[in-house]
C-alpha positions in Angstrom: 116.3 86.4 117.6 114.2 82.8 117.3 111.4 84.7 119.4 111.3 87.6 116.6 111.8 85.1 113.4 108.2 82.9 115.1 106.6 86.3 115.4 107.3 87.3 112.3 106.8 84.2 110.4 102.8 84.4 112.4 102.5 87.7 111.2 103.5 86.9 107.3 101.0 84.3 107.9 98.2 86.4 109.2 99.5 88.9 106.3 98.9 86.3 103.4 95.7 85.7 105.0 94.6 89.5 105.0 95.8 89.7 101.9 94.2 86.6 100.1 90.6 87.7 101.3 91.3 91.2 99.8 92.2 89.8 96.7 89.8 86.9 96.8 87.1 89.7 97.5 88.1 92.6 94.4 87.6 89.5 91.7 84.4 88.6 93.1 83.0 91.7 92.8 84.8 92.4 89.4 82.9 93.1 86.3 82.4 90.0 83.6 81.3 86.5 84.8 84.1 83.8 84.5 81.6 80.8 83.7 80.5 82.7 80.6 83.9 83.0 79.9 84.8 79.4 80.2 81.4 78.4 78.5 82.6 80.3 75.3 81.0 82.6 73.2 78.1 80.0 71.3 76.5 78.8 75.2 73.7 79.1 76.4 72.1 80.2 79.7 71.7 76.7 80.7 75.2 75.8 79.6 76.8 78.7 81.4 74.8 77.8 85.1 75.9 74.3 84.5 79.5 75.8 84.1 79.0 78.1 87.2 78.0 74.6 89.2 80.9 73.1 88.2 83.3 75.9 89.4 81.6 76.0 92.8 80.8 80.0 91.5 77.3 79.5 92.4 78.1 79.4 96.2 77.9 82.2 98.6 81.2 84.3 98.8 82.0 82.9 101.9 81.5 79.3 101.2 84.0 80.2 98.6 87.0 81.8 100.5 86.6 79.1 103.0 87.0 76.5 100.6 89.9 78.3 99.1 91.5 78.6 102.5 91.1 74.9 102.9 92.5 73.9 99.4 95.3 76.5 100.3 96.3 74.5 103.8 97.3 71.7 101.3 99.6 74.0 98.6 96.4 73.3 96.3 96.3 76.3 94.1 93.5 75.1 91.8 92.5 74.3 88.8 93.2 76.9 85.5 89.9 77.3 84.1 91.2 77.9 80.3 93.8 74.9 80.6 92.8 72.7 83.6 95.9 72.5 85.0 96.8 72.8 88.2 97.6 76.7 89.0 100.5 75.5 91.3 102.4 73.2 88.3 102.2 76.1 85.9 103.3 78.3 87.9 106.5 76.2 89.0 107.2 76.3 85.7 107.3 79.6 85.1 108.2 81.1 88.4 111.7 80.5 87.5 112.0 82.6 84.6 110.5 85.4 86.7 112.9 84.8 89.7 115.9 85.0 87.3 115.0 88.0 85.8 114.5 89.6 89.2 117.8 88.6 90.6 119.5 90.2 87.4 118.2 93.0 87.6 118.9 93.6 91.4 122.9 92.2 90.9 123.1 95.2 88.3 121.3 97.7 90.6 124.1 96.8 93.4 126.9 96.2 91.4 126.1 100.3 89.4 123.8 101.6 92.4 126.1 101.9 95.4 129.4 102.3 93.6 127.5 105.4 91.8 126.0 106.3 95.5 129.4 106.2 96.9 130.6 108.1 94.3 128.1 110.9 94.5 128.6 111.0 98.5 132.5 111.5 97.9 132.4 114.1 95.0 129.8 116.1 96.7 128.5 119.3 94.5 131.4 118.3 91.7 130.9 117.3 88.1 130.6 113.1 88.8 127.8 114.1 91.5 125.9 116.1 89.3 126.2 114.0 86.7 124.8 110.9 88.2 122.1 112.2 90.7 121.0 114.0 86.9 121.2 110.3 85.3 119.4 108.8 88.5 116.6 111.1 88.2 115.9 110.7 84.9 116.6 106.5 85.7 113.4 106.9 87.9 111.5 108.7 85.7 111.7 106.8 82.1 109.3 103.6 82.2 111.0 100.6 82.2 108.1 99.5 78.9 109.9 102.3 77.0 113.5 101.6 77.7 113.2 98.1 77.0 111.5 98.8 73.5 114.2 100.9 72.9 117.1 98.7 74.1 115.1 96.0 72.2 115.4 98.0 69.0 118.8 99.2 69.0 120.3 96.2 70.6 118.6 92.9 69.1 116.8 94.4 65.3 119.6 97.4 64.6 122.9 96.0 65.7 122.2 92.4 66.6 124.0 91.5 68.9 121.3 90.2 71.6 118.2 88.3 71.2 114.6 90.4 71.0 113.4 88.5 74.1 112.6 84.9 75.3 114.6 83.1 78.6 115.3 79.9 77.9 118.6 79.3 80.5 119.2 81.7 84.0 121.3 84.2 83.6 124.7 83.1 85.0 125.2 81.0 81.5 126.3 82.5 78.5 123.1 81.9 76.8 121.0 82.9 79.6 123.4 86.4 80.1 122.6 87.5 76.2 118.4 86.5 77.2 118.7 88.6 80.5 120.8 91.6 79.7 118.2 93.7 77.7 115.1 92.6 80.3 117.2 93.2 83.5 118.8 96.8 82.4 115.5 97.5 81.6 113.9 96.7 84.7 116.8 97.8 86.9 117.4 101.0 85.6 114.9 102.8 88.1 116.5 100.8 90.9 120.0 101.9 90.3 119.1 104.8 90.3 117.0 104.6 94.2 120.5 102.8 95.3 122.3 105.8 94.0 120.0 108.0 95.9 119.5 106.3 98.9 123.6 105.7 98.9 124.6 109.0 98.4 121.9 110.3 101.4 123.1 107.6 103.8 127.4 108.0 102.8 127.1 111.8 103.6 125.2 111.3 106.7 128.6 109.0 107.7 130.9 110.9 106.5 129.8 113.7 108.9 130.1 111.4 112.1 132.2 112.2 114.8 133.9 108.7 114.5 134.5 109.3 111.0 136.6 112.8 112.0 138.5 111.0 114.5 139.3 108.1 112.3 141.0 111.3 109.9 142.5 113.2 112.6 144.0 109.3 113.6 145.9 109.5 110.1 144.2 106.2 108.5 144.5 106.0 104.9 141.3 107.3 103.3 140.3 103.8 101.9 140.0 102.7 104.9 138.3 105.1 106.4 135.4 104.8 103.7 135.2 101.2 103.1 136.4 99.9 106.8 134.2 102.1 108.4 131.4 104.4 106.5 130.2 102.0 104.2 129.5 99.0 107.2 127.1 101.5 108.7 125.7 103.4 105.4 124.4 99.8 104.2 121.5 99.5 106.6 119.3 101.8 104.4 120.9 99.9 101.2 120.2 97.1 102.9 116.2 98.0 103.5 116.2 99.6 99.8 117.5 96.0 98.8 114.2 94.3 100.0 111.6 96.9 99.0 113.5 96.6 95.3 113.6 93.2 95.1 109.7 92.8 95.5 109.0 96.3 93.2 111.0 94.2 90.7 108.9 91.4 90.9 105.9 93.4 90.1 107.6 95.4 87.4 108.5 92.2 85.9 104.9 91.7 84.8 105.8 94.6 82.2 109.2 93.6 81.1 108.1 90.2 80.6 105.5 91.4 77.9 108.0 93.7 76.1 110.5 90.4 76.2 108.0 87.8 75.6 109.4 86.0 78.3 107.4 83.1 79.5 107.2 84.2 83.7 104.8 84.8 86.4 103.8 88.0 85.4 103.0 87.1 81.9 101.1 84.3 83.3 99.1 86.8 85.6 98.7 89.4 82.9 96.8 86.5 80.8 94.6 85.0 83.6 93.7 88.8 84.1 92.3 89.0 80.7 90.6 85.4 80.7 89.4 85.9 84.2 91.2 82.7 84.9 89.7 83.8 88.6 91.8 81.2 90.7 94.9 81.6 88.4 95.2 85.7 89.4 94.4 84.7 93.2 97.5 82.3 93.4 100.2 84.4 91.0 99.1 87.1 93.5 99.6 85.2 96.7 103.0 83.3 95.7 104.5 86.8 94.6 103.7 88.5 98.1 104.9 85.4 99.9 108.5 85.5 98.2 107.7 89.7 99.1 107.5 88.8 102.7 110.2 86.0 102.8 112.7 88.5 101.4 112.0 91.0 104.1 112.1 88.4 106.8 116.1 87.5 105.6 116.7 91.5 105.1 115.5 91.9 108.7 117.4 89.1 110.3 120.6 90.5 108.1 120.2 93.9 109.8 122.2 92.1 113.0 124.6 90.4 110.4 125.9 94.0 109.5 125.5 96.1 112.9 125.7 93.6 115.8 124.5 96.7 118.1 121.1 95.9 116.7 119.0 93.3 118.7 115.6 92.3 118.2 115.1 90.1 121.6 
């Protein structure tokens, strides 16, 4: 197991590095020039090359990523070019916000998802299967933009009872539940409905299992039979679907957070984007694929937590 964590951890590292030269590489070749930008609208030519200079934009694209690289070896992010702060304190500050709001939304898509998968798997082709595979198709097919506008509406302006958006405490405290409630159904709803899915496809799979038949034909009670035994060895797709989801909800986040106004990562990225704030989309990019990777490190590594057959040496 130590020999598979160091591999992995080399390959996240050769991944990040793959993936900050991609990215480093589409915004240098991006329409619109960040110095003008920076310069504001009243410079002049002279103004905006002294910019450039100043931003180290007038090097060779190489000269560039390396220098990145280098900065990056010492968790220097860089400096915002609209605020001059550094990247990697603004984003601390709103990293949290986004981190609550993801793990929200995936407690709600456990807590409904697999109870509704299970569900589905045990009332096969009856009413409560039909009913929720209906509700988890049309879960993945409304966008979460829409839903929350709607939540927003009937929720927080009609009847309210919640706030219309804002995350000023994590979720866990009463103030922070009534913040996150609205955001995180919203941005769960079309993982819920994947964990119903997935759950119902990997319960019926187990449920047809020789072992399972001989646990019946050995007279244990049926609870135990589902819970003791099918559900230990249905999680392993859950388990997978729980670290693909948890990273899909940090990128849908970027969308919730602008129906919700909430002050996170995404909205942060979604402003840089429109500023060309260059270095600032680079680093919201890279810290969101390293908690990506880090989260599919622990999901692998709890694969032998849950099946101890399951050896990586």
């Amino acid at each position: 197991m130590r020999r598979y964590i160091i591999k992995r951890i080399l390959l996240m590292f050769l991944l990040l590095l793959g993936m900050s030269f991609i990215v480093f590489a589409s915004l240098y070749i991006a329409p619109g020039d960040p110095a003008a930008m920076v310069a504001g609208p009243s410079a002049t030519e002279a103004d905006i090359e002294v910019v450039r200079a100043s931003l180290g934009l007038d090097k060779p694209f190489f000269v560039q990523y390396f220098i990145y690289l280098r900065n990056l070896l010492t968790l220097n992010l860089g400096t915002s070019y609209t605020t001059r702060q550094p990247i990697l304190d603004e984003i601390l500050v709103r990293l949290p916000n986004t981190l609550n709001l993801a793990t929200a939304s995936i407690i709600i898509a456990v807590l409904v998802g697999i109870p509704c998968g299970i569900i589905t798997a045990l009332k096969k082709d009856k009413l409560a299967d039909n009913i929720l595979t209906t509700g988890s198709l049309v879960g993945i097919s409304i966008p979460n933009f829409l839903l929350g506008t709607l939540l927003m509406y009937v929720f927080a302006v009609k009847l309210e009872w919640l706030p219309t958006g804002g995350m000023t405490h994590f979720f866990w405290t009463p103030t922070g539940f009534k913040q996150a409630i609205l955001p995180a159904i919203a941005l769960s709803t079309a993982t819920v409905a994947s964990f119903t899915r997935i759950g119902r496809s990997a319960m019926l799979d187990v449920l047809q299992s020789d072992y399972i038949r001989t646990a019946k034909s050995k007279g244990l009670k049926r609870n135990t039979i589902i819970f003791g035994h099918a559900l230990r060895n249905a999680l392993i797709p859950l388990v997978t679907q729980f670290g693909t989801s948890f990273g899909g909800l940090l990128g849908g986040a970027i969308i919730t957070e602008q129906v919700f106004v909430i002050n996170g990562v995404g909205t942060y990225l979604i402003t840089a984007i429109n500023n060309r704030n260059y270095p600032v989309v680079q680093s919201t990019v890279l810290v969101i694929a390293t908690i990506f990777i880090i989260i599919n490190l622990i999901v692998d590594i709890l694969y032998c937590v849950i099946d101890p057959r399951i050896s990586y040496e």
